[in-house]
C-alpha positions, 0 to 999 in steps of 0.5 A, a space after each residue: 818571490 821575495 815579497 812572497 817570501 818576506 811576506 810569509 816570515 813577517 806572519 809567521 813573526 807575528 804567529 810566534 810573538 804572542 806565545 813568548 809574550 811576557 806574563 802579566 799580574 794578572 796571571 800570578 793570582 795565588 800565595 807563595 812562600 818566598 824560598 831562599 833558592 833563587 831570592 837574595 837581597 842586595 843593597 849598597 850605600 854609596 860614599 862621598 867620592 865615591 866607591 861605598 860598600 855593597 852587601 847582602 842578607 843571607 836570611 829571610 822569610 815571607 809570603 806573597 799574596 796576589 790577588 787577582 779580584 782586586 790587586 789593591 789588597 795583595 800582599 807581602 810579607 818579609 822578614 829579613 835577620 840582620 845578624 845573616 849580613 855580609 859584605 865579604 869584609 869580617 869587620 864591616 860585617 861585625 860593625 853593621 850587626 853591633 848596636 851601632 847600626 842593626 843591634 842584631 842582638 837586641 832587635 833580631 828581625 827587620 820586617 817589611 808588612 805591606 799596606 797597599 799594592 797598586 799595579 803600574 802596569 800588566 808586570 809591575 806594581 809599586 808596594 807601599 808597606 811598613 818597614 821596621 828596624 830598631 824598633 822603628 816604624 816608618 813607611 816606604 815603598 818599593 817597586 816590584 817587577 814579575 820576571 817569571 812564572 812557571 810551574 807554581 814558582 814566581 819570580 819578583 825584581 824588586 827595588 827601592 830606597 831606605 834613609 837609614 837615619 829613620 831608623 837610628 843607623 846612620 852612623 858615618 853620615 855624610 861620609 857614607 850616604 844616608 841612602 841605602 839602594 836595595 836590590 832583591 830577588 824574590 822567588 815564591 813556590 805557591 803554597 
């Protein structure tokens, strides 16, 4: 009887596991608009010793575009506003605007332009792209991760590593890591 019983769980297990399975790319094929609801993005620089600083930017825009055809010319999009980052320490917050570090004044967006995506699995993908800060162009990647999808809303974890001196900010090195670890969530609501 309790083989019976087990038995008839260990279906109904099995039953119920392909509804809650996770969603893939391929699912995701559309364009959206990344909402500030529900996105941030995050980063953190390291000190020698340790501790280090975390902050954040509270602007920014941009689009996703999946293709489900051929994942290879999908597409991202982001424009970040420097003059929008906060650390919770007004004069951090000041020094990393002023023309030291982002020069907000003078180059007022950040912008990230993919060139390539390459799926790594059914949820994740590597995104090889043009950053630009300070009025330099280098190429980084970052590795995306489909966390959601729901009623035309796309969620993406997103993470990857910037040298800051490629870009003329690395003001405090080698006290401060040259390294800067972002960590973003983006939501899109396709458009």
């Amino acid at each position: 009887m309790y083989a019976r019983i087990l038995g008839s769980a260990a279906l109904a297990a099995c039953l119920v596991v392909p509804a809650i399975a996770a969603v893939a790319l391929s699912d995701a094929a559309g364009s959206y608009t990344i909402s500030p609801a529900g996105s941030s993005i995050r980063f953190t620089i390291g000190k020698a010793g340790g501790g280090g600083f975390d902050g954040a930017f509270a602007r920014f825009k941009g689009t996703i575009r999946i293709d489900n055809g051929d994942v290879g010319r999908s597409k991202v999009d982001l424009t970040i506003y420097p003059e929008s980052v906060g650390t919770g320490q007004g004069r951090i917050d000041a020094f990393l605007r002023s023309d030291a570090v982002f020069d907000s004044a003078n180059n007022p967006e950040i912008q990230f332009r993919s060139t390539s995506v390459t799926r790594t699995s059914d949820t994740t993908a590597l995104v090889t792209g043009q950053l630009t800060a300070r009025g330099r162009t280098f190429p980084e990647k970052f590795t995306a991760e489909l966390d959601g999808l729901k009623s035309g809303t796309i969620k993406f974890h997103v993470t990857g590593k910037v040298l800051r001196s490629r870009y003329g900010m690395d003001v405090g090195t080698p006290l401060y890591s040259n390294i800067v670890d972002f960590n973003m969530t983006l939501t899109g609501r396709r458009g």
